[in-house]
C-alpha positions as CSV (number, residue, x, y, z in Angstrom):
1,X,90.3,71.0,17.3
2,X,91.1,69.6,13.6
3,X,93.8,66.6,13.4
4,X,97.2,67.5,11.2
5,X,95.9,65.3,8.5
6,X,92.6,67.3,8.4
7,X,94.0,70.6,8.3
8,X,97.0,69.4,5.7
9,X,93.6,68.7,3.0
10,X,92.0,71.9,3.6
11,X,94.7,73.4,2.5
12,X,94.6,70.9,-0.5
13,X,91.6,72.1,-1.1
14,X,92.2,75.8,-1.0
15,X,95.1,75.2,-2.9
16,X,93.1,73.6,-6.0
17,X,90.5,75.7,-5.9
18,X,93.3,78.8,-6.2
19,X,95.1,76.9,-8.9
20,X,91.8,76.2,-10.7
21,X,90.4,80.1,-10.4
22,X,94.1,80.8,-12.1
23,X,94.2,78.4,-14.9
24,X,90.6,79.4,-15.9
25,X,91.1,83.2,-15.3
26,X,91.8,83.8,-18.9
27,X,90.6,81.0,-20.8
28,X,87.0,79.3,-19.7
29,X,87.8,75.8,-20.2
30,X,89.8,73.4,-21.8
31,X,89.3,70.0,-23.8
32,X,91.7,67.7,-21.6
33,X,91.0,69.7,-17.8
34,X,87.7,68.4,-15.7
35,X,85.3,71.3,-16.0
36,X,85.9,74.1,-12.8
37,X,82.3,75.1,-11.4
38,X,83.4,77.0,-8.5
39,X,84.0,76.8,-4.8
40,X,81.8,75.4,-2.1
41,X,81.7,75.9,1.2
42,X,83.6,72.5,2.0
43,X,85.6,72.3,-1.4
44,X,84.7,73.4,-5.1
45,X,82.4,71.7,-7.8
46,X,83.6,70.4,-10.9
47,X,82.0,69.3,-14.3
48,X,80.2,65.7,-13.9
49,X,81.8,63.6,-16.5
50,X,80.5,60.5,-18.0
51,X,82.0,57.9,-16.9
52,X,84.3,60.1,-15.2
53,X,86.6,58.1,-12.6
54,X,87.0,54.5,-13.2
55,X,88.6,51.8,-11.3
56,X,90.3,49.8,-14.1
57,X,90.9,50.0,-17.6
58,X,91.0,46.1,-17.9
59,X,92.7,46.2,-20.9
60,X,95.7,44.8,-22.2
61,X,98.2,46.7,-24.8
62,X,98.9,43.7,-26.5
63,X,95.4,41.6,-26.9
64,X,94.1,44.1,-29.6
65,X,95.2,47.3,-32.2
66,X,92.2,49.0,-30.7
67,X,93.5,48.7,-26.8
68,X,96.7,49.9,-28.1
69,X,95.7,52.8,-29.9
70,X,93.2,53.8,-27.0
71,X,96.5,54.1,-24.8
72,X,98.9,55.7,-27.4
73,X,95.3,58.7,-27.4
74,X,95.5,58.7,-24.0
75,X,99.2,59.4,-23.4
76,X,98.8,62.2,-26.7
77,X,95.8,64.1,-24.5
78,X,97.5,63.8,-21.1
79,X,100.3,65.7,-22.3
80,X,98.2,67.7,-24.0
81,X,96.5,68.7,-20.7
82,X,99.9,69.4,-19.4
83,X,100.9,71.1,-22.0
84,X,98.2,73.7,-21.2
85,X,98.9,73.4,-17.2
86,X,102.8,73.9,-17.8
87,X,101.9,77.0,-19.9
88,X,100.1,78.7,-17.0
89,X,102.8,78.1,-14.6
90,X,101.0,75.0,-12.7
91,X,103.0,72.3,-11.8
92,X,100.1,69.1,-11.2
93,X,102.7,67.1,-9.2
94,X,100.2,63.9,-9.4
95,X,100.2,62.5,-12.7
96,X,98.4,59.4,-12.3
97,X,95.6,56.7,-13.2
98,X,93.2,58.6,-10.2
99,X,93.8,62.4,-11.7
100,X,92.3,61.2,-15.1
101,X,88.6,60.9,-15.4
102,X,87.2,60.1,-19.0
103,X,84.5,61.5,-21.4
104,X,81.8,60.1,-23.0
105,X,83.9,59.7,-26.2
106,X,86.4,57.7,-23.7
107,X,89.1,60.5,-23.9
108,X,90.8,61.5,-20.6
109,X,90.8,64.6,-18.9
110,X,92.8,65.6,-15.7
111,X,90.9,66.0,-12.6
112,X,93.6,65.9,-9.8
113,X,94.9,69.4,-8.8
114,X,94.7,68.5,-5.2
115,X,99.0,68.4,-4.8
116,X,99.3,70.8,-7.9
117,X,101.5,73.8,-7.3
118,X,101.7,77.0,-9.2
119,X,104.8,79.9,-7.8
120,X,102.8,82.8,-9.1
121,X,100.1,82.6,-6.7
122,X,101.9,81.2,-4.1
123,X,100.5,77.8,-4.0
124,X,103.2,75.4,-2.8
125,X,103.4,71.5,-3.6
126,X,100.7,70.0,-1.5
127,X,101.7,66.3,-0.3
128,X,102.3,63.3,-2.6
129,X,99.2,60.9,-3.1
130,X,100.3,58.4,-5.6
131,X,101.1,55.0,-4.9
132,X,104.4,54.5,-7.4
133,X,107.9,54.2,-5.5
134,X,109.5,55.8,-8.5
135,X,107.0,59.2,-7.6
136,X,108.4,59.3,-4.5
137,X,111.9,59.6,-5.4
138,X,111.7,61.9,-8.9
139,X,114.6,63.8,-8.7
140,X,112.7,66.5,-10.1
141,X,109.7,66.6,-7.1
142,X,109.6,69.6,-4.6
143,X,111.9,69.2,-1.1
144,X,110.1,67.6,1.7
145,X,111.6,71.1,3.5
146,X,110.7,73.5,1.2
147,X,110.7,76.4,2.6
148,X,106.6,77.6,2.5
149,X,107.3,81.0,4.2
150,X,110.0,82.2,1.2
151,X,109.4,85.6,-0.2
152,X,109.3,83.8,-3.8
153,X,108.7,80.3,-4.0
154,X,111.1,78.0,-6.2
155,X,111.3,74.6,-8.0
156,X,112.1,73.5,-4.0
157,X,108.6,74.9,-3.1
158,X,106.2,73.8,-6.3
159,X,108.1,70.9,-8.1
160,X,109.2,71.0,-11.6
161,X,107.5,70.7,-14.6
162,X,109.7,67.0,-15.3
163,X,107.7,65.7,-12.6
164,X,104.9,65.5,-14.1
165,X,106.6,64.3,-17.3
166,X,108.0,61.8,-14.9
167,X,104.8,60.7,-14.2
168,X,103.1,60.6,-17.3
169,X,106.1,58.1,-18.0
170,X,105.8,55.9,-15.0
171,X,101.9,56.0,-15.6
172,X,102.1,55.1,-20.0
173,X,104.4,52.2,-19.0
174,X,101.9,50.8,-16.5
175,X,99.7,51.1,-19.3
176,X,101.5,49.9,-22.0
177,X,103.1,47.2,-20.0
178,X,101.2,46.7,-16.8
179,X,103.7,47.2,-14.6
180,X,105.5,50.3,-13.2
181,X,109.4,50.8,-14.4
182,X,110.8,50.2,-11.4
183,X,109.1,46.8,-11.6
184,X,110.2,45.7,-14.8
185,X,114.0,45.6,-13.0
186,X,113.0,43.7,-9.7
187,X,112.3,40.2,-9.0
188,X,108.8,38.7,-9.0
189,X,110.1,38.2,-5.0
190,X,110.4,41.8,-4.1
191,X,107.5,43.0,-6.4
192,X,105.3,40.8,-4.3
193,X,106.6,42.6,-0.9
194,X,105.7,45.9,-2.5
195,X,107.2,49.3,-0.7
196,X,109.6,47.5,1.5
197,X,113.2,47.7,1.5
198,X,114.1,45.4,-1.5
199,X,112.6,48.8,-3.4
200,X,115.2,51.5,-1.5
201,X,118.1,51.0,-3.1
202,X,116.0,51.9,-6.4
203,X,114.7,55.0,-5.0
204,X,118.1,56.4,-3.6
205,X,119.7,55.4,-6.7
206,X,116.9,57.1,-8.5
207,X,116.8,60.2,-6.2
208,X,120.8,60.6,-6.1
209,X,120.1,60.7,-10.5
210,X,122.0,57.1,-11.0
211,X,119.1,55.3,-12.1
212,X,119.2,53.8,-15.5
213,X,117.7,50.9,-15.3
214,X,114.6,51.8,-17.2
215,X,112.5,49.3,-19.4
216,X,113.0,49.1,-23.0
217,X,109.8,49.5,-24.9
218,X,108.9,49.6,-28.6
219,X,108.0,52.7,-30.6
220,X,104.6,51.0,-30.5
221,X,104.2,51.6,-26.5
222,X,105.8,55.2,-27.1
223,X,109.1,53.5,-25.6
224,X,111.6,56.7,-26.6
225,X,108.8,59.2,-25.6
226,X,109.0,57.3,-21.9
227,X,112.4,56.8,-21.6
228,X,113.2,60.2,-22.3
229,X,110.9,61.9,-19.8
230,X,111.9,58.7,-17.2
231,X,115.7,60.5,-17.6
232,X,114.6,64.1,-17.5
233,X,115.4,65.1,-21.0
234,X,112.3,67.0,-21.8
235,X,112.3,70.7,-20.9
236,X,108.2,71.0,-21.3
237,X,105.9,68.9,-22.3
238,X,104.9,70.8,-25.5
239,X,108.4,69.5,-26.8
240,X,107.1,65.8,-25.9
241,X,103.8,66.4,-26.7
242,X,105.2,67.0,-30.4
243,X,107.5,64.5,-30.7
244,X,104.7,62.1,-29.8
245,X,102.8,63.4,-32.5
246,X,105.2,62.7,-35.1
247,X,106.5,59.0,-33.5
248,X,102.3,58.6,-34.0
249,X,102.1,59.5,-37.3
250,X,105.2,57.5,-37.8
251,X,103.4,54.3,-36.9
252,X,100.5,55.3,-39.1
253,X,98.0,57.1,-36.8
254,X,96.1,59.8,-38.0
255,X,95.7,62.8,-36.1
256,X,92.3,64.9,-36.5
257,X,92.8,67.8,-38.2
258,X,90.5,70.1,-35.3
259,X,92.2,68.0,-32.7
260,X,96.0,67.5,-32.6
261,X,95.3,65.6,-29.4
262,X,93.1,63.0,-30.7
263,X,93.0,59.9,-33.1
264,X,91.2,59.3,-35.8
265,X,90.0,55.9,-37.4
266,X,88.3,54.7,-34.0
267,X,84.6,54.5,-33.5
268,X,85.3,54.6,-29.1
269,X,82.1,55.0,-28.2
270,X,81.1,51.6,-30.2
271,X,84.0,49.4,-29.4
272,X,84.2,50.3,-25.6
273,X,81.4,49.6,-22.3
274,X,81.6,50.6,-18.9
275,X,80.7,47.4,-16.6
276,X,79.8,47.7,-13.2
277,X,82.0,45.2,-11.0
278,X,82.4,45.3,-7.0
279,X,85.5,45.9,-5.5
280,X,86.3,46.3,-1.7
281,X,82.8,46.1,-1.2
282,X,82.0,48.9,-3.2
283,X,80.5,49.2,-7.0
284,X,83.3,50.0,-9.3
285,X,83.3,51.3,-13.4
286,X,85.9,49.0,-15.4
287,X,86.5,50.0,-18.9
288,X,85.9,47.2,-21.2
289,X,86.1,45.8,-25.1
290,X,82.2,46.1,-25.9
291,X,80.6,43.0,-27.5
């Protein structure tokens, strides 16, 4: 016999593998989605990237132009990614530093479909993995009772596209900042003691849609991007997406010309290493300034 949590992942993994065969149905492959090689006969294959997963960037927004620009391309080609998901009628439902792997050329691509959700093929929100408070209490999430046996699955059953705006939010900030939002408003006290109950009040306040205590971050860490997808105000990501674009621009960037997701001016593959460190008693990559 099977434990819950068992069963509860093989049906993560038959979910993704569903939501991967429909993404890629009509188009093979796409710049900022992990590769799809199939199923197997205990999950599915996907393309092996190079570095792929990492544990940490190690890098901080403000000790360099080149750290800062790596993470203004990164939050351009994640919501590029979801651009393409949203299109398709997926909603990823785990935007977050363990979904993105990255490319030889350091760009990111989404890997984590494990929670993702699409109403089309009947593939309802599958769990919520990430480790961010503010996750947990998105407004815009699917119900903790959705209703899995419905006729025709809703927003309550899959989540909502603002979700994973949401996230890509919660996740540029603890790029751009290194710290989530919620942290930026608590003491160093109760960001210390974690989840614990110092944090509910935020999350019922945030749930109930009368949190506004956001941070306030410059153009230069995509601060009105953030803030508006923190308060909902996005309908898709193509309209962030695009307003990125031009707030980049604004501040000087050049996009490529064959890739509106991607930044040009940066030799990545000369000014960035990989190092090998151990963490938990395991080998970990950590993304580092080369020389």
């Amino acid at each position: 016999m099977k434990r819950a949590d068992e069963t509860d992942w093989m049906k993560r993994i038959e979910g993704a593998n569903r939501i991967y065969q429909y993404l890629f149905a009509s188009q093979p492959s796409h710049a900022r989605v992990v590769g799809y090689l199939g199923p197997t006969n205990t999950g599915y294959r996907l393309d092996r990237l190079n570095p792929g997963p990492i544990y940490d960037c190690g890098l901080d927004a403000d000790s360099s132009d080149l750290a800062l620009a790596l993470y203004q391309r990164w939050a351009l080609q994640a919501l590029s990614a979801l651009k393409f998901i949203h299109s398709r009628g997926v909603v990823l439902n785990a935007m977050a530093s363990d979904s993105l792997w990255l490319r030889e050329d350091f760009s990111v691509a989404v890997a984590g479909f494990i929670c993702a959700a699409c109403a089309e093929i009947r593939v309802p929100a599958q769990g919520w993995p990430t480790r961010d408070a503010e996750s947990f209490a998105c407004p815009w999430a699917a119900s903790r009772t959705r209703n899995l046996a419905a006729e025709n699955y809703t927003e309550a059953e899959t989540g909502q596209p603002k979700k994973d705006l949401f996230d890509w939010a919660v996740w540029v900030c603890e790029n751009m900042t290194g710290k989530s939002p919620f942290q930026h408003s608590m003491t160093k006290s109760q960001q210390d003691q974690g989840y614990c109950a110092e944090i509910r009040p935020l999350e019922r306040a945030l749930r109930r849609g009368e949190y506004n205590d956001w941070p306030s971050m410059p153009d230069q860490k995509l601060g009105p991007i953030v803030l508006k997808a923190l308060r909902g105000q996005y309908e898709t990501a193509s309209e962030a997406f695009e307003e990125l674009k031009v707030l980049l621009q604004g501040l000087g960037r050049t996009l490529a010309l064959s890739q509106e997701d991607e930044l040009q001016g940066y030799d990545w593959q000369k000014k960035l290493r990989i190092d090998m460190v151990v963490a938990y008693g395991k080998p970990r990559k950590v993304l580092r300034v080369a020389g």
